[in-house]
VOGU-3710 file (C-alpha; in Angstrom, 3 decimals, decimal comma):
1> xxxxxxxxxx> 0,000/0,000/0,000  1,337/3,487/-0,573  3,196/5,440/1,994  1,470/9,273/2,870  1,983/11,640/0,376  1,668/8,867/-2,723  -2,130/10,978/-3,798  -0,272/13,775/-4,908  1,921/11,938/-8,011  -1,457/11,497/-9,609
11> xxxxxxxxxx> -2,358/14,973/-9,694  -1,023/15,806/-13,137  -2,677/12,940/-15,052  -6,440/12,153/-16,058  -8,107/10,101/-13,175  -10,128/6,457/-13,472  -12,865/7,614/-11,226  -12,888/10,837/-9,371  -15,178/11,092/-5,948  -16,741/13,786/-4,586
21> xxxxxxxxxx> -18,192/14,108/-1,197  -17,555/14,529/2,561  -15,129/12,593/4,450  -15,237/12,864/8,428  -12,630/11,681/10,986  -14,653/8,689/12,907  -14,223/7,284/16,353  -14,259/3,610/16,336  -15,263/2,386/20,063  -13,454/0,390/22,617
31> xxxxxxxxxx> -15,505/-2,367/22,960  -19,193/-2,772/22,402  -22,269/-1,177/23,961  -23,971/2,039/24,070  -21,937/5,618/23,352  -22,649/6,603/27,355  -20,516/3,323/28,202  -17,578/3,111/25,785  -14,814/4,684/27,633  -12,944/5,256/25,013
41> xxxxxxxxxx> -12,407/5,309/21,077  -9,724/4,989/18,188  -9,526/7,145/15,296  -9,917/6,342/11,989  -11,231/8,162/9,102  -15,224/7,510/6,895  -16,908/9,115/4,638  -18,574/7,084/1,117  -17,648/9,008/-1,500  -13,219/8,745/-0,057
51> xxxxxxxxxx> -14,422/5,359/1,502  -14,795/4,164/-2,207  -11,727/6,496/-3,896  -9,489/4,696/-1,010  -10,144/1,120/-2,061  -10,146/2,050/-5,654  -6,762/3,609/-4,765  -5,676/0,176/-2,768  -6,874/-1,689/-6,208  -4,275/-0,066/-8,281
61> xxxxxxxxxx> -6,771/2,894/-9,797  -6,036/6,175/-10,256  -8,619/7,615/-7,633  -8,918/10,865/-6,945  -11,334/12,733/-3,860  -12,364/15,973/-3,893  -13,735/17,709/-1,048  -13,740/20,184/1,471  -11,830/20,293/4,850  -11,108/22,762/7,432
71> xxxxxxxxxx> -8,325/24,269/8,336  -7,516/22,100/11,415  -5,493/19,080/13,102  -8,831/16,541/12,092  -8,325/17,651/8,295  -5,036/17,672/8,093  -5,381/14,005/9,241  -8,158/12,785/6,893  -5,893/14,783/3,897  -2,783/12,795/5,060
81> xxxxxxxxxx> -4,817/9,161/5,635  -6,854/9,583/2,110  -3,578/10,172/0,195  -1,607/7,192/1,920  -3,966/5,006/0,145  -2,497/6,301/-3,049  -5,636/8,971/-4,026  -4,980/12,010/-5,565  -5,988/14,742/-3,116  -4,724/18,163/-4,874
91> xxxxxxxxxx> -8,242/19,307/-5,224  -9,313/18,914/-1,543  -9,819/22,645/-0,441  -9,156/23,926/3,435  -11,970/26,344/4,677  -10,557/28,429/7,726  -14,144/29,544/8,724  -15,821/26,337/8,988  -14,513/22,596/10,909  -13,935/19,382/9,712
101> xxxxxxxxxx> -16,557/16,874/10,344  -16,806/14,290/12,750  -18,691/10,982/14,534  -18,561/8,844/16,961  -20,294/5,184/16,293  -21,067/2,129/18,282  -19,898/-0,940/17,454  -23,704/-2,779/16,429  -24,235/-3,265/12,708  -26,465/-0,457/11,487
111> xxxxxxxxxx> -29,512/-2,371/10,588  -30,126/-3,185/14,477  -31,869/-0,719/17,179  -28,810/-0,757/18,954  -26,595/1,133/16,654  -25,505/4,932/17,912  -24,107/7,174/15,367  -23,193/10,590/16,551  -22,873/13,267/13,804  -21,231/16,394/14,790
121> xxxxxxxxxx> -20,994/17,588/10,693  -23,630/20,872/11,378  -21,693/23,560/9,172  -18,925/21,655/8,479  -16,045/22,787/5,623  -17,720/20,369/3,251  -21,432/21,783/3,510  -20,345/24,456/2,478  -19,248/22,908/-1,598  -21,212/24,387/-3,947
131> xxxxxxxxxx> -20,631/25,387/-8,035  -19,203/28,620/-6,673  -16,106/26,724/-4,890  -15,910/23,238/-6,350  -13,962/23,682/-9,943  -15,519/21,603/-12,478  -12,109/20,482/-13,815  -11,348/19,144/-10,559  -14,041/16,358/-10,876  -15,129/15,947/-14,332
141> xxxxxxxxxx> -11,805/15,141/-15,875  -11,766/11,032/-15,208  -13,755/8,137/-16,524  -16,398/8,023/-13,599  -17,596/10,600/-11,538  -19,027/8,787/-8,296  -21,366/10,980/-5,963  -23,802/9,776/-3,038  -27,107/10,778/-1,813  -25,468/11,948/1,492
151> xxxxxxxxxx> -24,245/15,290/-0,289  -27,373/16,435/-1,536  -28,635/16,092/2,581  -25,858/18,314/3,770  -26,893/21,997/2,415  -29,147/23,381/-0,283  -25,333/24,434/-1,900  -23,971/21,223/-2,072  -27,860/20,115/-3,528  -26,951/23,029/-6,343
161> xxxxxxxxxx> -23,692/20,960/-6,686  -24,759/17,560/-7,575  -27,295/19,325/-9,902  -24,887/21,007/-11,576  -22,490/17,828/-12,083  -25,563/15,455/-12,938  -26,126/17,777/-15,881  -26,503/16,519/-19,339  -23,009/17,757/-21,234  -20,874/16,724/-23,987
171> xxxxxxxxxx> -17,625/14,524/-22,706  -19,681/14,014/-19,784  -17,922/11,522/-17,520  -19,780/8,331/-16,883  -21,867/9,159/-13,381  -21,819/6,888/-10,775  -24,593/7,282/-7,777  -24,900/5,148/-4,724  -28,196/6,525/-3,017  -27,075/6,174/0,148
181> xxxxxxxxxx> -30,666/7,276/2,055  -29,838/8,390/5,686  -33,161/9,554/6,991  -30,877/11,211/9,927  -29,747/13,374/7,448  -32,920/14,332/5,763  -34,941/15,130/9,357  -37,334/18,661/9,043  -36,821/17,704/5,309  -39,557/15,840/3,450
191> xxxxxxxxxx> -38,219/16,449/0,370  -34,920/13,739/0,626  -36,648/10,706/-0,896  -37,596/12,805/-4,322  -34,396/14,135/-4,385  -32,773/11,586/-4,220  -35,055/9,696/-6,980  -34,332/12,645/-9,126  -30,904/12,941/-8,708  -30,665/8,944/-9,159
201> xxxxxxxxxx> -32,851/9,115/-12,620  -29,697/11,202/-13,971  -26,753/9,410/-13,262  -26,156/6,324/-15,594  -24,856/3,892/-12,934  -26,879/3,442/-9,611  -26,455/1,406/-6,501  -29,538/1,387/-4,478  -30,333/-1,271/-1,224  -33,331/-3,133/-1,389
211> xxxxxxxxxx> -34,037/-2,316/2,150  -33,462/1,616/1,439  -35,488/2,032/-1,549  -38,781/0,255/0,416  -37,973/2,825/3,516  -37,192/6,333/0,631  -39,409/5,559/-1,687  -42,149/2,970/-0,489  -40,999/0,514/-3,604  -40,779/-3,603/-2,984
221> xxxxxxxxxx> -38,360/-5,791/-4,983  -35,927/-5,263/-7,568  -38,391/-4,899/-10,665  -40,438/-2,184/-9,087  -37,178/-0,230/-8,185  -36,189/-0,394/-11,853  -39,997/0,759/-12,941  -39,463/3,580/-11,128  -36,297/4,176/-12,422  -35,854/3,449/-16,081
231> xxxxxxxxxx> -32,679/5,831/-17,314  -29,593/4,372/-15,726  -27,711/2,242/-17,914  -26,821/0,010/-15,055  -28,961/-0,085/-12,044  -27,749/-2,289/-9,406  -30,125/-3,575/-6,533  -28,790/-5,022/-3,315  -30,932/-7,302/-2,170  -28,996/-8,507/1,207
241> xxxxxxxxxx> -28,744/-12,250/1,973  -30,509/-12,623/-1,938  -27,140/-11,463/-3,320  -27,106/-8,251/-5,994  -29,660/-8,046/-8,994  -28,218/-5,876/-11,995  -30,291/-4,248/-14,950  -28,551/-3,650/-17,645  -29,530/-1,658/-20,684  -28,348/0,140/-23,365
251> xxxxxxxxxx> -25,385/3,640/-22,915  -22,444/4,647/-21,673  -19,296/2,661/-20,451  -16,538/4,645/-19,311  -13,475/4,739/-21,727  -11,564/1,313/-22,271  -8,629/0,803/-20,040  -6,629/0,841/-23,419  -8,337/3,760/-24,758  -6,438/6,888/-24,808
261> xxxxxxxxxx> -6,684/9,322/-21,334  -4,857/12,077/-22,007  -8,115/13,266/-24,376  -10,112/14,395/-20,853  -10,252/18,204/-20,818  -11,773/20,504/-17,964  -14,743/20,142/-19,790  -15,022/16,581/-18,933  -13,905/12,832/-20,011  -15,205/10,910/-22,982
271> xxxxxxxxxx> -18,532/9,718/-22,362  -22,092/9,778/-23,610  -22,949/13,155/-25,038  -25,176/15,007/-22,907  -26,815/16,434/-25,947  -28,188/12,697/-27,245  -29,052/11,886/-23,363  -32,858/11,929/-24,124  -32,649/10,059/-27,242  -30,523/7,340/-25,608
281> xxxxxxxxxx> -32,711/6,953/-22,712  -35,473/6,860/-25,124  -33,937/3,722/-27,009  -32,647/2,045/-23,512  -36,381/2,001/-22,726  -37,074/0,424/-25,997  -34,601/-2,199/-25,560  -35,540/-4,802/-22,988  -32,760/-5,181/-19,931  -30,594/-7,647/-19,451
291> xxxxxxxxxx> -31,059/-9,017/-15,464  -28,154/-10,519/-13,863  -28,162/-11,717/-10,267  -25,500/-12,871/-8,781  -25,568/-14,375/-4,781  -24,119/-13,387/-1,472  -20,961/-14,693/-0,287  -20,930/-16,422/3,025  -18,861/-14,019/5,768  -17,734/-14,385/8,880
301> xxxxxxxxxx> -18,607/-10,947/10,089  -16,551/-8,686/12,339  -18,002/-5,535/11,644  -20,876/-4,712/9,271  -19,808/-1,155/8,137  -18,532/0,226/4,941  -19,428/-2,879/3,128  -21,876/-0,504/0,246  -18,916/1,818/-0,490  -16,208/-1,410/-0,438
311> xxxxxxxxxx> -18,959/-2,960/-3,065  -19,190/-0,208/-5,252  -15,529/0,162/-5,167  -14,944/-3,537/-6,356  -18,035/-3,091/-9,111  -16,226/0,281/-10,547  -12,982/-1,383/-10,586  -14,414/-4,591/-12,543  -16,210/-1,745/-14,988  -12,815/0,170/-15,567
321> xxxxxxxxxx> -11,740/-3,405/-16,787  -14,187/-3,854/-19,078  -15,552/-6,939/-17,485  -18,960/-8,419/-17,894  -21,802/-7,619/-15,255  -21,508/-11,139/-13,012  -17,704/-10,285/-12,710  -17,997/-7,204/-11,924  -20,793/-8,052/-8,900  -18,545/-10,780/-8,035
331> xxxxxxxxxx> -15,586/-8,513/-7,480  -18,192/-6,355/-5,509  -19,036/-8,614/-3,348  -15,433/-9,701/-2,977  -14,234/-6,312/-2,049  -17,084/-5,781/0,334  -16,114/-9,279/2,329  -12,882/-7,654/2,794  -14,121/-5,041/4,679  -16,421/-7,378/6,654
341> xxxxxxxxxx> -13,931/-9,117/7,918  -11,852/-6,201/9,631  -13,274/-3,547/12,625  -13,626/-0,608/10,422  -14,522/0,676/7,007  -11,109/0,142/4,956  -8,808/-2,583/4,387  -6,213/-3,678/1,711  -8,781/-5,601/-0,786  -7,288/-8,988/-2,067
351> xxxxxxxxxx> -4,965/-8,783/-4,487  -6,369/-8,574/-8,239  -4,947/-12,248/-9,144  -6,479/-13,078/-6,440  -9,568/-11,882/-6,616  -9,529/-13,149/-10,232  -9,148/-16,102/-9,061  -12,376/-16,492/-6,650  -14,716/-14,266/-9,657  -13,497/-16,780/-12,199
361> xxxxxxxxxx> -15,311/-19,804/-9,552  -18,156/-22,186/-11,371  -21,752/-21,252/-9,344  -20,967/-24,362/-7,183  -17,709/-23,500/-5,988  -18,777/-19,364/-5,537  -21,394/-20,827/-3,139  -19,101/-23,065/-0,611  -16,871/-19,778/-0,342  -16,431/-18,771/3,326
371> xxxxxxxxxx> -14,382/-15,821/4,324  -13,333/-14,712/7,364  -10,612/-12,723/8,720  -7,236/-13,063/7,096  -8,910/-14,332/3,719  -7,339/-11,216/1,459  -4,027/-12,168/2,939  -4,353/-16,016/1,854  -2,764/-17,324/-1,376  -6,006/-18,819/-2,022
381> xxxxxxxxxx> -9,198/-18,225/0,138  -11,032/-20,930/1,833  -13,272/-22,713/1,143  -15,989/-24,977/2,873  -19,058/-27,165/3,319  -19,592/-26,468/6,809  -23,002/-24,839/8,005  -22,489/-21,094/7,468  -23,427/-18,729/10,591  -24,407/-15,494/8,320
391> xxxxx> -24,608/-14,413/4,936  -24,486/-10,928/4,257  -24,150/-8,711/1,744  -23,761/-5,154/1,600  -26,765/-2,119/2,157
//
């Protein structure tokens, strides 16, 4: 893994997949229970959007995050963490008016009652990106642009931000959009679910939970989700235990990893035209999708956090490759059993022969897989035939 300081040798070059969004310093507790009884807590760093540029970074991708920090010890950490993974983080701007964000989080998986999450992100640096401070060269010159729902709940701005990058263009980069739906975020707002819905209907790869889309938008089972939304070229449903359900239909890919790079300008990256959007979504709806589901692994879980960023990471990287759709939801759900299988929300993902290895497995053999902790580190993961404890897959 690169040592601190490796982001900034990517700055001068075109980047794979560029993320934008708000990155916090967390606090990892102790030992588990509620937040009034951990005495104390470790530091670490979360946040989706750097979450997925890190592991993209880890996977040998030219990731780059851009976001907003303040001028402070806690963002001069998450600056100096980020780029040790190897992501470019020349665009990241320091606000000396407003702090750096940060949580505190119980050990529980998030699904249960007993989870605690405390935000303390109220006017943070990063509420405050908008089009005003957030240059569009510095995130539409790469392949993907990936953006989550959790932006557009921090401030009407950063709203007017993802609005603004969503927007049909020429060279437009290939948008990437993991809902993310944190009804925390969205409270004395009624308006986050059609947001969201909108802001997912113009992006042309999603990643939406089940479980999220039946609590935002009141929709059951993977059909219904893509009903509702029909313009993504790839719309991937997680369905939990059920494994991951893709749609696929007609539009962009991002450029071929053999394609030339140095052709991305400030105005953007080679991509669908924004000015044939309509008439592309118009045929995509013409052309019946092709539906690809692909199961869960079987995980020994240590901690069920991170998982939906450490999938997308492992489906963008399979997409930069040009691979199929079932490889590139089987390196998903690879990368998101690495993080499973650690305390926190990063890890070093397997190594790509590795993970090769395990994506190239007939149906059979995927479903005796069993990882635990360790299992990235193993020349060849194990496998077995024992009764499996949990299967999980990420939200």
């Amino acid at each position: 893994m690169p040592g601190p300081g490796a982001g900034a040798a990517h700055a001068v070059t075109a980047s794979d997949v560029v993320c934008l969004g708000e990155s916090m310093v967390t606090f990892l507790p102790s030992q588990p229970g509620r937040l009034a009884d951990v005495p104390s807590f470790g530091r670490a760093i979360g946040g989706a959007e750097s979450n997925v540029a890190c592991a993209l970074a880890a996977a040998g991708h030219r990731a780059k995050w851009v976001g907003r920090v303040g001028a402070d010890g806690f963002g001069d950490h998450l600056v100096e963490a980020i780029s040790a993974y190897g992501v470019d983080t020349s665009a990241v701007r320091r606000d000396p008016a407003r702090p750096t964000g940060i949580y505190f989080r119980t050990a529980a998986d998030r699904a249960t009652d007993t989870h605690e999450v405390a935000y303390y992100r109220a006017g943070s640096a990063a509420s405050a990106m908008s089009p005003a401070n957030v240059p569009a060269g510095d995130v539409l010159r790469g392949r993907i642009l990936h953006l989550s729902g959790i932006t557009a709940a921090l401030s009407e701005d950063c709203l007017s931000l993802l609005h603004f990058l969503t927007e049909p263009r020429p060279g437009r980069p290939l948008i990437s959009f993991d809902v993310n739906y944190r009804p925390g975020l969205w409270r004395g707002s009624e308006a986050g679910p059609q947001v969201l819905l909108d802001l997912a209907r113009r992006a042309d790869l999603v990643f939406v939970g089940e479980d999220e889309a039946q609590e935002a938008w009141g929709l059951c089972g993977a059909d219904a989700i893509r009903a509702a939304l029909p313009e993504p070229s790839l719309l991937v449903v997680k369905r939990g235990s059920d494994g991951a359900t893709v749609f696929s239909g007609a539009g962009p890919e991002p450029r071929s990893a053999t394609a030339g790079r140095a052709e991305a300008t400030g105005s953007g990256a080679p991509g669908r035209e924004g000015a044939g959007r309509g008439q592309a979504q118009d045929a995509a709806a013409a052309t019946p999708d092709t539906v690809t589901t692909v199961p869960a692994l079987h995980v020994d879980v240590v901690a069920a956090v991170g998982a939906g960023d450490a999938f997308a990471a492992g489906f963008l990287s399979a997409t930069l490759r040009d691979l199929p759709v079932r490889e590139r939801t089987r390196h998903g759900h690879l990368m998101a059993a690495a993080v499973l299988t650690v305390p926190g929300d990063l890890t070093a993902p397997p190594s790509r022969a590795h993970a090769d290895r395990l994506v190239a497995l007939d149906d059979d053999a995927w479903g005796r897989l069993r990882l635990g902790p360790g299992w990235t580190a193993a020349g060849q993961a194990p496998v077995t035939r024992t009764p499996v404890t949990q299967e999980v897959q990420p939200t």
